[in-house]
mmCIF file as Biopython writes it, N, C-alpha, C and O atoms, coordinates in Angstrom:
data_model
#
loop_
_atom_site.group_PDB
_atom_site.id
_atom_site.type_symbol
_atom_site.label_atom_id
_atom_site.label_alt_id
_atom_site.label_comp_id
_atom_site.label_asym_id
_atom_site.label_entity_id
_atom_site.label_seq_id
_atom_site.pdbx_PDB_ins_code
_atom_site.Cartn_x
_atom_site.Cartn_y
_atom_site.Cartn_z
_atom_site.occupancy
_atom_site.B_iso_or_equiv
_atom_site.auth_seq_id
_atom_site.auth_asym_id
_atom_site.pdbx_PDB_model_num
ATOM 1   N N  . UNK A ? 1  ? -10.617 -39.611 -28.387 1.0 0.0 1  A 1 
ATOM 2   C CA . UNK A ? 1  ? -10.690 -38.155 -28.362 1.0 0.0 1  A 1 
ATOM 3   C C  . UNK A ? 1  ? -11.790 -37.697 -29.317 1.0 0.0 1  A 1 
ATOM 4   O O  . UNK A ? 1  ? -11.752 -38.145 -30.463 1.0 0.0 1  A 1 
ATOM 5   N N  . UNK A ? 2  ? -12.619 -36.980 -29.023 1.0 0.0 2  A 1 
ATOM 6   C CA . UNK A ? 2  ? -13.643 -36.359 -29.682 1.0 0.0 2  A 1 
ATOM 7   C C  . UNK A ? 2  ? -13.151 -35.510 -30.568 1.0 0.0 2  A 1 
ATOM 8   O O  . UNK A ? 2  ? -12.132 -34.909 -30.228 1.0 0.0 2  A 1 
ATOM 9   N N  . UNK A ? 3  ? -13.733 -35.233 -31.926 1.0 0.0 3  A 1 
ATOM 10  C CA . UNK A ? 3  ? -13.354 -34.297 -33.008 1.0 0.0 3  A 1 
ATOM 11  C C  . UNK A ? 3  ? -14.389 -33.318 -32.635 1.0 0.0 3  A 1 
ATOM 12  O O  . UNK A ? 3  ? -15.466 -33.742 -32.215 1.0 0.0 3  A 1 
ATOM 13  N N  . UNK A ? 4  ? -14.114 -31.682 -32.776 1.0 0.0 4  A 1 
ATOM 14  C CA . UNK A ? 4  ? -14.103 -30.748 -32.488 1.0 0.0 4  A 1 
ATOM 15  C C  . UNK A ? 4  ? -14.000 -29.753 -33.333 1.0 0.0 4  A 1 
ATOM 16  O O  . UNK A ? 4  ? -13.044 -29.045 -33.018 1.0 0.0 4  A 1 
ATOM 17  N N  . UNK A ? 5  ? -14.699 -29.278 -34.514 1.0 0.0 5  A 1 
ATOM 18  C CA . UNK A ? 5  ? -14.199 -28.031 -35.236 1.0 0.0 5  A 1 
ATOM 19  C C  . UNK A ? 5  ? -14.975 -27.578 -36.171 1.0 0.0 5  A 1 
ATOM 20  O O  . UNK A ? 5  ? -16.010 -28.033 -35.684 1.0 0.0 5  A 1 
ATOM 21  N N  . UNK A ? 6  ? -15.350 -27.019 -37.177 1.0 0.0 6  A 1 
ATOM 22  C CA . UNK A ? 6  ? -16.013 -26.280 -38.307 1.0 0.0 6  A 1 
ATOM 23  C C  . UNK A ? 6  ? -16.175 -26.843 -39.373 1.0 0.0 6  A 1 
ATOM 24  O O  . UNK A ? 6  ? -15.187 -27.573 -39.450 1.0 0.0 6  A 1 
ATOM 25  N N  . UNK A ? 7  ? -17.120 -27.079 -40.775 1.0 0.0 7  A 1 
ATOM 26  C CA . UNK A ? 7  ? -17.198 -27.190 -41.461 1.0 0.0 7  A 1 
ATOM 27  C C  . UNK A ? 7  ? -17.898 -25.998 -42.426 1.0 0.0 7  A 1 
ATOM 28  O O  . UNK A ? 7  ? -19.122 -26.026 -42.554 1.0 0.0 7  A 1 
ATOM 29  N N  . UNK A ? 8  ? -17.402 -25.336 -42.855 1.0 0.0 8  A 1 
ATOM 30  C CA . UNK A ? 8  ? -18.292 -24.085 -43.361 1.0 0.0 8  A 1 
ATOM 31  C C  . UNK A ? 8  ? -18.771 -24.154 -44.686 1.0 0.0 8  A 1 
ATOM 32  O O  . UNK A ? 8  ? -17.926 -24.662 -45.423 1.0 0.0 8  A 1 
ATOM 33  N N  . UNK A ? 9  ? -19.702 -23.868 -45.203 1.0 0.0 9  A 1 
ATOM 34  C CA . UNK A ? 9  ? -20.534 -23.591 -46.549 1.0 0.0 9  A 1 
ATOM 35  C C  . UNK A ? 9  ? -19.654 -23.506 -47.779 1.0 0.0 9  A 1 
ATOM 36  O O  . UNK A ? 9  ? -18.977 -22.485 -47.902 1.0 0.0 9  A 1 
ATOM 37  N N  . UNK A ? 10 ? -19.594 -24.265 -48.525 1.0 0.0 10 A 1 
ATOM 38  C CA . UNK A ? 10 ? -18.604 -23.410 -49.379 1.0 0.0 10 A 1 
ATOM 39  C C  . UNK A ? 10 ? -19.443 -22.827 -50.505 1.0 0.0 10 A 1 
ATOM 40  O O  . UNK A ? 10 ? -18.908 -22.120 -51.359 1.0 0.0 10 A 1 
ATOM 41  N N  . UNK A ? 11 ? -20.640 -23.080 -50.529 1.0 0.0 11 A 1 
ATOM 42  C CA . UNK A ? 11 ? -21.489 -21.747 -51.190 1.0 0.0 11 A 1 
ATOM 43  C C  . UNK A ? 11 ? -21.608 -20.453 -50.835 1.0 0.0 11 A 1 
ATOM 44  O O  . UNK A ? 11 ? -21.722 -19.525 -51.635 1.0 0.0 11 A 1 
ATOM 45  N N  . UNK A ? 12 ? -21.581 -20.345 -49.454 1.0 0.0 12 A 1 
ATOM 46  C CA . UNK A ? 12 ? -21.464 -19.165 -48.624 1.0 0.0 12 A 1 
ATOM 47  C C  . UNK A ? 12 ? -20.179 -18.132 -49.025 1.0 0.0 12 A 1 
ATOM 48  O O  . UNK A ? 12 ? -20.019 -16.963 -49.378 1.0 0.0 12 A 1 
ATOM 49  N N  . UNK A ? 13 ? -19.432 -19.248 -48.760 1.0 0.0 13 A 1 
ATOM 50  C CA . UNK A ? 13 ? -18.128 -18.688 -48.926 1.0 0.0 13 A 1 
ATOM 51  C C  . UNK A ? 13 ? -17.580 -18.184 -50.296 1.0 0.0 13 A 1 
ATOM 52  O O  . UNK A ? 13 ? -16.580 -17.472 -50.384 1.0 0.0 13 A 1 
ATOM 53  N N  . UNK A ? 14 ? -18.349 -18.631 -51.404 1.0 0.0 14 A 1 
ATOM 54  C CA . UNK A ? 14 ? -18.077 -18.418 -52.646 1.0 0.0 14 A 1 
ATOM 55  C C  . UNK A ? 14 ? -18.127 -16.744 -52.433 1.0 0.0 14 A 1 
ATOM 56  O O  . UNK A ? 14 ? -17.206 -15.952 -52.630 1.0 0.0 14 A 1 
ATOM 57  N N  . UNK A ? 15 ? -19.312 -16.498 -52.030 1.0 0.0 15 A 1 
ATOM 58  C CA . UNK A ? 15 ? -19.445 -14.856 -51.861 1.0 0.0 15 A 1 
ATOM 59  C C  . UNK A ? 15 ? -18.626 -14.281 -51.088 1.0 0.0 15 A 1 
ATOM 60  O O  . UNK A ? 15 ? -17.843 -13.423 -51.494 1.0 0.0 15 A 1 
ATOM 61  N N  . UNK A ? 16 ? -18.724 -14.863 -49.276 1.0 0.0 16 A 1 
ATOM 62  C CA . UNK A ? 16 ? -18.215 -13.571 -48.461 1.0 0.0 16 A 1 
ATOM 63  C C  . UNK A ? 16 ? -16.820 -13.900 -48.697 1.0 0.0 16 A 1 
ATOM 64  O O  . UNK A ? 16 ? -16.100 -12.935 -48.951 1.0 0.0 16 A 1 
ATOM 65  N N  . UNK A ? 17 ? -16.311 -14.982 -48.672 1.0 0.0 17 A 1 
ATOM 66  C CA . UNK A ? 17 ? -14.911 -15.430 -48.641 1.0 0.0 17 A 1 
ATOM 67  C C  . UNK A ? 17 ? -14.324 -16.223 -47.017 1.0 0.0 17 A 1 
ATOM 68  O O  . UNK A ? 17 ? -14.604 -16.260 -45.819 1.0 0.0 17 A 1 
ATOM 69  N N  . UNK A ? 18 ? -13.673 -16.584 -47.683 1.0 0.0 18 A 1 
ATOM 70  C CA . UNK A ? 18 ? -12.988 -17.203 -46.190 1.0 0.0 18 A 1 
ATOM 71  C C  . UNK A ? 18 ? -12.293 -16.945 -44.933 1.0 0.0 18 A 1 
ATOM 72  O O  . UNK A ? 18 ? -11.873 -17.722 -44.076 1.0 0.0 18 A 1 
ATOM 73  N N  . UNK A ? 19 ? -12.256 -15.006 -45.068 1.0 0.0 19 A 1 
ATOM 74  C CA . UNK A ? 19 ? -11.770 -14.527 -43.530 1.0 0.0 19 A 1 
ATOM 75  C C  . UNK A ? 19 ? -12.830 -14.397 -42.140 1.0 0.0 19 A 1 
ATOM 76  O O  . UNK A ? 19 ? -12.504 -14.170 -40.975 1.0 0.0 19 A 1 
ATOM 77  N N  . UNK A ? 20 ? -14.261 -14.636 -42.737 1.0 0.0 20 A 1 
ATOM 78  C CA . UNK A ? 20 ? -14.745 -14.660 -41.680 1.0 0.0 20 A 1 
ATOM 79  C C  . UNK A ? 20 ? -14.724 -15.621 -40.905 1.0 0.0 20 A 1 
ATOM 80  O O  . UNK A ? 20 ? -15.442 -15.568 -39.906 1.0 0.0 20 A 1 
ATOM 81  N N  . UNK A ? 21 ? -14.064 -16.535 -41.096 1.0 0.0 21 A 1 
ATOM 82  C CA . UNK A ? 21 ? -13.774 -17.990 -40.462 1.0 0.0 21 A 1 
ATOM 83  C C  . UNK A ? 21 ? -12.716 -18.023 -39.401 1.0 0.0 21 A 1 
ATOM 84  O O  . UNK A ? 21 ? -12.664 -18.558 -38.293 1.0 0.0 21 A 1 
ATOM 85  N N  . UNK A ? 22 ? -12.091 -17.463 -39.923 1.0 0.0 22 A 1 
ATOM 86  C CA . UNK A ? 22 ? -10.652 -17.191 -38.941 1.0 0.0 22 A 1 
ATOM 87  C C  . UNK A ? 22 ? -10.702 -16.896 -37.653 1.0 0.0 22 A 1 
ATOM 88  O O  . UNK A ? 22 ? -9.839  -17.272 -36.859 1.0 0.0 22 A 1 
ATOM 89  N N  . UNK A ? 23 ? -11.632 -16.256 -37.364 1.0 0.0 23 A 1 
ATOM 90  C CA . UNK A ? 23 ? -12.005 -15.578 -35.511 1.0 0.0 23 A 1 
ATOM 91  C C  . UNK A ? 23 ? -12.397 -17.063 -35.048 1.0 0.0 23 A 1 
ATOM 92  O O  . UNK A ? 23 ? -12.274 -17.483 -33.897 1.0 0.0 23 A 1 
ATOM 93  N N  . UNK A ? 24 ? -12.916 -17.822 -36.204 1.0 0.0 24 A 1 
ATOM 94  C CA . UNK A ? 24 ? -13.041 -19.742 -35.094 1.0 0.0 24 A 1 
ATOM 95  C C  . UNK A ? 24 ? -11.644 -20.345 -34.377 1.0 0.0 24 A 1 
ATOM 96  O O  . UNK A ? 24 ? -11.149 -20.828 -33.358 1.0 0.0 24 A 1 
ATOM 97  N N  . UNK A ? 25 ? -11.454 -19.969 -35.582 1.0 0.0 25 A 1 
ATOM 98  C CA . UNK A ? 25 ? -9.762  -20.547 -35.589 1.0 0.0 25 A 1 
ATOM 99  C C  . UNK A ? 25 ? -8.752  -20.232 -34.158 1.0 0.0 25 A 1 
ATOM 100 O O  . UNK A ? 25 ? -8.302  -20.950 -33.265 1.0 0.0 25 A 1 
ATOM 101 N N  . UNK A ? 26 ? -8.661  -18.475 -34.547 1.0 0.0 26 A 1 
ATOM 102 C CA . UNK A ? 26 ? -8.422  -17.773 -33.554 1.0 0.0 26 A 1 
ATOM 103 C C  . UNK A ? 26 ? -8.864  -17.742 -32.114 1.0 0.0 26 A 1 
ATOM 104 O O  . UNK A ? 26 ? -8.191  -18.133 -31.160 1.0 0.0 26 A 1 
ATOM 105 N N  . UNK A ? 27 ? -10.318 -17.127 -32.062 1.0 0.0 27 A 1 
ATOM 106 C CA . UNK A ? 27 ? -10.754 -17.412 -30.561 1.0 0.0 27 A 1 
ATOM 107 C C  . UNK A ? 27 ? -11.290 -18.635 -29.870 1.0 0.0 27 A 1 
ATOM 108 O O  . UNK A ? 27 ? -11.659 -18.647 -28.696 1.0 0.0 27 A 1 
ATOM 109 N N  . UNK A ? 28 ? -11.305 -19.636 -30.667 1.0 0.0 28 A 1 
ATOM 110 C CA . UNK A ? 28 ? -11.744 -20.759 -30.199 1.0 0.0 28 A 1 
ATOM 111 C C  . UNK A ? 28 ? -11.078 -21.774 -29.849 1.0 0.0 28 A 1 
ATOM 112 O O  . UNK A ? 28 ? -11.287 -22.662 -29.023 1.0 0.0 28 A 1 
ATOM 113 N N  . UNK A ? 29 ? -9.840  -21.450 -30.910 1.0 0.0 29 A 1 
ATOM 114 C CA . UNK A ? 29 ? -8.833  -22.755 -31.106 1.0 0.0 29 A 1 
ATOM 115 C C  . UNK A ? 29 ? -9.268  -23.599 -31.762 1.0 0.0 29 A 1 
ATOM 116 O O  . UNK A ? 29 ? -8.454  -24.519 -31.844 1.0 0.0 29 A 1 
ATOM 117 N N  . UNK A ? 30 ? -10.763 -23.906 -32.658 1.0 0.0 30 A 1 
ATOM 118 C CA . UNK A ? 30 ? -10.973 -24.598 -33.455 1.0 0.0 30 A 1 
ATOM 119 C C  . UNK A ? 30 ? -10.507 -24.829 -34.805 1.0 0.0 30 A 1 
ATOM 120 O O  . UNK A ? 30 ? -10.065 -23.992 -35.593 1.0 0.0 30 A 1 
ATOM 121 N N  . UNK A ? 31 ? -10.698 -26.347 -35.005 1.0 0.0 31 A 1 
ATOM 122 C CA . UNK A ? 31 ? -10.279 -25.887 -36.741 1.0 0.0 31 A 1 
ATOM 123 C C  . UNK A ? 31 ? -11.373 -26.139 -37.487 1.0 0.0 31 A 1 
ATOM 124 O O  . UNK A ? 31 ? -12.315 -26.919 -37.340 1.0 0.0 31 A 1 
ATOM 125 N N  . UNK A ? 32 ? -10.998 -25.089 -38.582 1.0 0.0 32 A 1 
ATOM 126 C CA . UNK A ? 32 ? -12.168 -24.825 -39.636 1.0 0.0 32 A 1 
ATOM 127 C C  . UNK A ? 32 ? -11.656 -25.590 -40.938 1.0 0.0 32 A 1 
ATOM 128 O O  . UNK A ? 32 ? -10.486 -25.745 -41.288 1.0 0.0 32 A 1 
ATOM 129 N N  . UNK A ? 33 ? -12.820 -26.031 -41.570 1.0 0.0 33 A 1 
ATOM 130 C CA . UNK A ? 33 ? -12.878 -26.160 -42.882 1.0 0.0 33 A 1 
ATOM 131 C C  . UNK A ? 33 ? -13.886 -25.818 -43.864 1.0 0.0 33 A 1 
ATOM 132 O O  . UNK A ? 33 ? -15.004 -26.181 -43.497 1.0 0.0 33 A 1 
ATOM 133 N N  . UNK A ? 34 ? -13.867 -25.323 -44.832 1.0 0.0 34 A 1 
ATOM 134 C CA . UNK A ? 34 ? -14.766 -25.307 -45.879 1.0 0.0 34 A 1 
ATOM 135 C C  . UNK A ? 34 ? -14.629 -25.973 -47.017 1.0 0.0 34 A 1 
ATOM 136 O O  . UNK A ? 34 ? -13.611 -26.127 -47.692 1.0 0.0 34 A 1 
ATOM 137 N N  . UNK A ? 35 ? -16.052 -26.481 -47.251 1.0 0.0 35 A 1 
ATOM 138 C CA . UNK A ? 35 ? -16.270 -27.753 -47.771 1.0 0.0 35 A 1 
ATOM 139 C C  . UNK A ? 35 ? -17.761 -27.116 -48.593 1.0 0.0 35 A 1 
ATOM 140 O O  . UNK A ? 35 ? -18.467 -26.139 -48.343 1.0 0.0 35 A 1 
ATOM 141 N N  . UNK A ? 36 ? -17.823 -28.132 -49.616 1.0 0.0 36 A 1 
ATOM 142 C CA . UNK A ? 36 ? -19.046 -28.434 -50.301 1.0 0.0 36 A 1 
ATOM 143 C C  . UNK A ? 36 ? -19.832 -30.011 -49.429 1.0 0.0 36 A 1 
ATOM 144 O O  . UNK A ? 36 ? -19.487 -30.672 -48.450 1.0 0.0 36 A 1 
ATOM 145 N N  . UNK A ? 37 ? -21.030 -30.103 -50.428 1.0 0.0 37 A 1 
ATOM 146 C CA . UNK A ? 37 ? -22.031 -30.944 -49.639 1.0 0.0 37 A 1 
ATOM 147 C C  . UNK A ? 37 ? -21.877 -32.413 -50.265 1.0 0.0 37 A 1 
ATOM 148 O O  . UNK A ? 37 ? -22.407 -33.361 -49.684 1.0 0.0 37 A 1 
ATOM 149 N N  . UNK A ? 38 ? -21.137 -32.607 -51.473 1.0 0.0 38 A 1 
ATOM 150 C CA . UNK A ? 38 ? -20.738 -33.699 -52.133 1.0 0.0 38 A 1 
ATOM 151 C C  . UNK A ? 38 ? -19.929 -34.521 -50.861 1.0 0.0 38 A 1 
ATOM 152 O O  . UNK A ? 38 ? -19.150 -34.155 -49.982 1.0 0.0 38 A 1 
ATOM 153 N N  . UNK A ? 39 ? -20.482 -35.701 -51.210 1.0 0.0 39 A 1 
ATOM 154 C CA . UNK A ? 39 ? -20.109 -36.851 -49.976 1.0 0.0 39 A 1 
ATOM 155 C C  . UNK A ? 39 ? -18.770 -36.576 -49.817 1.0 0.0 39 A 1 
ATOM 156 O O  . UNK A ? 39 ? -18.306 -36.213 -48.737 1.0 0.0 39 A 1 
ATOM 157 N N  . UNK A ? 40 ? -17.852 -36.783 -51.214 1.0 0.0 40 A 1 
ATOM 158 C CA . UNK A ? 40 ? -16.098 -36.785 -51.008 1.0 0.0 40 A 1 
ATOM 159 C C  . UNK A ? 40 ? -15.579 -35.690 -50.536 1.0 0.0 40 A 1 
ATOM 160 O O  . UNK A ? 40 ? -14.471 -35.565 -50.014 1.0 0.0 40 A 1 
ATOM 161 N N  . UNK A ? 41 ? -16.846 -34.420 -50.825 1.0 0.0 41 A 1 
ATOM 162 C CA . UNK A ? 41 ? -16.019 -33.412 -50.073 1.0 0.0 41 A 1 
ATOM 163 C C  . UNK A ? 41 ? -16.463 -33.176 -48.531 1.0 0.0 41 A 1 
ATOM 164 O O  . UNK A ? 41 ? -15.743 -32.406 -47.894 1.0 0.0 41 A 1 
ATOM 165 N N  . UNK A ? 42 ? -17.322 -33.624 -48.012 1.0 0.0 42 A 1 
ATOM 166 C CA . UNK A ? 42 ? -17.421 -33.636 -46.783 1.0 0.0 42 A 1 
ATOM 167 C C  . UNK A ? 42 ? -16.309 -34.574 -45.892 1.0 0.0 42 A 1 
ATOM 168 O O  . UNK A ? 42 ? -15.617 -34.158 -44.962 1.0 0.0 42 A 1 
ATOM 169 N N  . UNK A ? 43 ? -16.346 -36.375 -46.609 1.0 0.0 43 A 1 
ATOM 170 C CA . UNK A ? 43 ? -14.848 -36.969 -46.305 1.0 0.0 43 A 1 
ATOM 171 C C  . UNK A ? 43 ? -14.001 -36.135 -45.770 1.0 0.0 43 A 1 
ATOM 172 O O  . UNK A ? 43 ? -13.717 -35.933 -44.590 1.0 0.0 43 A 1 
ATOM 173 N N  . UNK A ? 44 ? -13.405 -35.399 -47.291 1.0 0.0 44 A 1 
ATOM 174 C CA . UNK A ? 44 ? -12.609 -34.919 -47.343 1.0 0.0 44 A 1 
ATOM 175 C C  . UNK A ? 44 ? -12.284 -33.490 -45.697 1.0 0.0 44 A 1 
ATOM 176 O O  . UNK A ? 44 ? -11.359 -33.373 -44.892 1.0 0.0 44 A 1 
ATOM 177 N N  . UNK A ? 45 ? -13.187 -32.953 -45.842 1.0 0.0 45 A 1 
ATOM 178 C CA . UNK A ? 45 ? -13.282 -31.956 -44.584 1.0 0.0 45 A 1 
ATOM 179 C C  . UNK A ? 45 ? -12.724 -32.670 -43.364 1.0 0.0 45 A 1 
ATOM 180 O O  . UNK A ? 45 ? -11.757 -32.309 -42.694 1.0 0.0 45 A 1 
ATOM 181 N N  . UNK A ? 46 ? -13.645 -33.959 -43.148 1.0 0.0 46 A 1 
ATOM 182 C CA . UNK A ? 46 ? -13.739 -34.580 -42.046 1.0 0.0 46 A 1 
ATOM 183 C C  . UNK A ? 46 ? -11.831 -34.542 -41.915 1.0 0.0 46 A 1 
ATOM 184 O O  . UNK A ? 46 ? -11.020 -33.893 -41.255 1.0 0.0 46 A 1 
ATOM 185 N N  . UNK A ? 47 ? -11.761 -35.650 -42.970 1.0 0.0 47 A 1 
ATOM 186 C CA . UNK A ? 47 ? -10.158 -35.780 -42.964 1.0 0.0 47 A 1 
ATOM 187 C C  . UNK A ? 47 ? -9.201  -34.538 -42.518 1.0 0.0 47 A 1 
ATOM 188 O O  . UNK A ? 47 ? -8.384  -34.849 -41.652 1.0 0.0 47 A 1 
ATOM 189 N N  . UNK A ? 48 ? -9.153  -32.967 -43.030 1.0 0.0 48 A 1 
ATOM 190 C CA . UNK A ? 48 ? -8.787  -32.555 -42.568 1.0 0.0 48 A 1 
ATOM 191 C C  . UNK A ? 48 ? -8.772  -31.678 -41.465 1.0 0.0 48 A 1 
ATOM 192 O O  . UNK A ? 48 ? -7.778  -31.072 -41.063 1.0 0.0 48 A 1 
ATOM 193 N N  . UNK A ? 49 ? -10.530 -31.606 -40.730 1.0 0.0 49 A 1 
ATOM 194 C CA . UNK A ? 49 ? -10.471 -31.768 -39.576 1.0 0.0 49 A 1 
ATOM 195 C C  . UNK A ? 49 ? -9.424  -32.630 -38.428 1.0 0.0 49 A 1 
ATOM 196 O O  . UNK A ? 49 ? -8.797  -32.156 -37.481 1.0 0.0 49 A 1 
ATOM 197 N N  . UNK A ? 50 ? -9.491  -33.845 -38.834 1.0 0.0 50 A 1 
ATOM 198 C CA . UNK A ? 50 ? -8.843  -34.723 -38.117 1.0 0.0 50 A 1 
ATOM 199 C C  . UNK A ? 50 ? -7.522  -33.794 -37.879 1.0 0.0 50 A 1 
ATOM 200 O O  . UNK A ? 50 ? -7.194  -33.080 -36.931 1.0 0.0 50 A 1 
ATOM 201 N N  . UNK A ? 51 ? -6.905  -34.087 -39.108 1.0 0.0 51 A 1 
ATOM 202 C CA . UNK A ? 51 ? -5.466  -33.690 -39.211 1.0 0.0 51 A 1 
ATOM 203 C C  . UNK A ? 51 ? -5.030  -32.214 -38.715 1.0 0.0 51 A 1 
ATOM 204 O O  . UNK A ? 51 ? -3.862  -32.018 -38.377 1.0 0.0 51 A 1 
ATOM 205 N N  . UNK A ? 52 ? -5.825  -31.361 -38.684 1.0 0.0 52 A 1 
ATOM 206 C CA . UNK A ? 52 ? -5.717  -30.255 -38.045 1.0 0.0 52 A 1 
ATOM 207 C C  . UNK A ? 52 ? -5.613  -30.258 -36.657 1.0 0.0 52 A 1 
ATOM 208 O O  . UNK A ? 52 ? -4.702  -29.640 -36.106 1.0 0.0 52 A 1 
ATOM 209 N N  . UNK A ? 53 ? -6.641  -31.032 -35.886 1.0 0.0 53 A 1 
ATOM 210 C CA . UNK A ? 53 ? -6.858  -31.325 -34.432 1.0 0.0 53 A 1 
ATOM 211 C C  . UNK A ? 53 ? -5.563  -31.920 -33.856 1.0 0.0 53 A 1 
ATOM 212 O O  . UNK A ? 53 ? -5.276  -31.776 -32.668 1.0 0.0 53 A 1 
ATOM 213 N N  . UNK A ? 54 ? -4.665  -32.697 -34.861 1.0 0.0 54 A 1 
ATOM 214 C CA . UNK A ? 54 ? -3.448  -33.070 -33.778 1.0 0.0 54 A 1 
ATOM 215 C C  . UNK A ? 54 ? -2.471  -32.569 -34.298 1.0 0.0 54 A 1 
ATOM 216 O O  . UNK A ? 54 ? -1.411  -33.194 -34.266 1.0 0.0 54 A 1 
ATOM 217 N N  . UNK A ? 55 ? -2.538  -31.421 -34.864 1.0 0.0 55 A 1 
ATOM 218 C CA . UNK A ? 55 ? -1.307  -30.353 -35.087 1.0 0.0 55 A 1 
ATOM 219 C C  . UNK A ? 55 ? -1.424  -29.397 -33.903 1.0 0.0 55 A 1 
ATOM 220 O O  . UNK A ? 55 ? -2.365  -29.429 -33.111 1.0 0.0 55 A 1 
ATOM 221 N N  . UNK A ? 56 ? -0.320  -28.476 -33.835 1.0 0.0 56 A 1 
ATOM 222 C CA . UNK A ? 56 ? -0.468  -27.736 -32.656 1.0 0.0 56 A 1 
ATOM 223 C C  . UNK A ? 56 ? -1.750  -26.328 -33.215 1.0 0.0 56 A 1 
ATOM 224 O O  . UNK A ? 56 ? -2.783  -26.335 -32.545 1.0 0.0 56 A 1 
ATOM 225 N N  . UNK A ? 57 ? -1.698  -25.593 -33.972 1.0 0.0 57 A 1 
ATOM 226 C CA . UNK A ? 57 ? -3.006  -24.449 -34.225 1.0 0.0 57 A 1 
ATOM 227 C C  . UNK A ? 57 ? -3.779  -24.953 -35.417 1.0 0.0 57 A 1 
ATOM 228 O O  . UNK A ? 57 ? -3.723  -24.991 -36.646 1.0 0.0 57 A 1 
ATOM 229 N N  . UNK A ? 58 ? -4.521  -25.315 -34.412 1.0 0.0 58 A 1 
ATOM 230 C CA . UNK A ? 58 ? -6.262  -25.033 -35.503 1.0 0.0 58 A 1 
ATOM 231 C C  . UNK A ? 58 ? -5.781  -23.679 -36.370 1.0 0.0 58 A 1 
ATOM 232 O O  . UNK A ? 58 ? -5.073  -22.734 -36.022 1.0 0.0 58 A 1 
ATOM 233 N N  . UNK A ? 59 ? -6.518  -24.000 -37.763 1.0 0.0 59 A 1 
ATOM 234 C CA . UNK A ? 59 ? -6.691  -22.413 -38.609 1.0 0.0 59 A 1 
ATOM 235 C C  . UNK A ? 59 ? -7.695  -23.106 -39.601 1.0 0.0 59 A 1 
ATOM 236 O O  . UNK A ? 59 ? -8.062  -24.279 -39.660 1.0 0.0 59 A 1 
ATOM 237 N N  . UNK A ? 60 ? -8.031  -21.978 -40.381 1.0 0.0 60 A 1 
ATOM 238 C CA . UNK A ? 60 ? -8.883  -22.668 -41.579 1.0 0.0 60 A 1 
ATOM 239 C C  . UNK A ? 60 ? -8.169  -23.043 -42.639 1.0 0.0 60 A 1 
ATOM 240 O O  . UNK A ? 60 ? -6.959  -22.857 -42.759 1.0 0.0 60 A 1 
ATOM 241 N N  . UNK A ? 61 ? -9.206  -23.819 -43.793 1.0 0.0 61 A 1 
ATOM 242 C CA . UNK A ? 61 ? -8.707  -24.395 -44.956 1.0 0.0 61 A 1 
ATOM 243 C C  . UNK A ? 61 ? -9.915  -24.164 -45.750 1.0 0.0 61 A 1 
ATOM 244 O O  . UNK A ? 61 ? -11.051 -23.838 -45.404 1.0 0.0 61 A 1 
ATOM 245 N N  . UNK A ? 62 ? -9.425  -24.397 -46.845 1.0 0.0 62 A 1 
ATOM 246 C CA . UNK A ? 62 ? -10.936 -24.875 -48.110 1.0 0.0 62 A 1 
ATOM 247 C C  . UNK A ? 62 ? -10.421 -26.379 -48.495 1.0 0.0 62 A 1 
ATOM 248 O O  . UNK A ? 62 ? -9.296  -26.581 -48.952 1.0 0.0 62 A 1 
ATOM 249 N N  . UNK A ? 63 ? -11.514 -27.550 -48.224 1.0 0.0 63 A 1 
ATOM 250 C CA . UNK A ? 63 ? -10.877 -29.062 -49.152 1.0 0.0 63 A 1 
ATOM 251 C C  . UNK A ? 63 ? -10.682 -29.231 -50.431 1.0 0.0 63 A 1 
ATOM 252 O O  . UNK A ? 63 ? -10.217 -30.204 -51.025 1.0 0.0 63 A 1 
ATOM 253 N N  . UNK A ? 64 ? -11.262 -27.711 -51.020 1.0 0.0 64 A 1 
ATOM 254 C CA . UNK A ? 64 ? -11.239 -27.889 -52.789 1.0 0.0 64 A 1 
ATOM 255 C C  . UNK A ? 64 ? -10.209 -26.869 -53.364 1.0 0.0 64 A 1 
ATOM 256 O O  . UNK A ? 64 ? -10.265 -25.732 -52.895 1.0 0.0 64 A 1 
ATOM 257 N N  . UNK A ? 65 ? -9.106  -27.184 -54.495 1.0 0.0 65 A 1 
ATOM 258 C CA . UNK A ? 65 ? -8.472  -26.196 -54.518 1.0 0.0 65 A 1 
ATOM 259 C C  . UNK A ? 65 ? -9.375  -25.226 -55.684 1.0 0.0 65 A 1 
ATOM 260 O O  . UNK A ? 65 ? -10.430 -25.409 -56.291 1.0 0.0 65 A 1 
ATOM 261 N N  . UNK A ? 66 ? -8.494  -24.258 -55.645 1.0 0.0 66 A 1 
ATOM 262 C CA . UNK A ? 66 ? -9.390  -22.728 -56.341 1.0 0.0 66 A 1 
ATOM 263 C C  . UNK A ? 66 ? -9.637  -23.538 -57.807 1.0 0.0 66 A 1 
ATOM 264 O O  . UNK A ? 66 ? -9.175  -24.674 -57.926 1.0 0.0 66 A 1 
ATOM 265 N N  . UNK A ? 67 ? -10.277 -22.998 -58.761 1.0 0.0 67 A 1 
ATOM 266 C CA . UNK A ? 67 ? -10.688 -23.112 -59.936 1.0 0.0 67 A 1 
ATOM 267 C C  . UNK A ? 67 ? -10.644 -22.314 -60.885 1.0 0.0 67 A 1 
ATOM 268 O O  . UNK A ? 67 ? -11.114 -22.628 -61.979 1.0 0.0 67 A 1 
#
């Protein structure tokens, strides 16, 4: 099965924030993640890409917790 879903900026996101992501989630059925560009945190995305894709709703996440 092919993986399918978002990885979003998390520099971007530092500013606008993470609801503009949600309409992926929503109208697409994709799942989103936001991630930084550090190898473990891309892993990390990937990983919960995965894990999102065989739950029943895609939604977004951030892989890093707040600070």
């Amino acid at each position: 099965m092919p993986l399918d879903g978002f990885i979003g900026p998390a520099h971007v996101s530092t500013v606008i924030g993470s609801r503009p992501y949600e309409h992926f989630a929503q109208e697409y059925a994709k799942p989103v993640v936001i991630a930084g560009f550090e190898p473990l945190d891309v892993m990390q995305a990937i990983l919960m890409l995965v894990r999102q894709s065989t739950t029943a709703a895609p939604r977004w996440r951030t892989s890093s917790p707040a600070r």
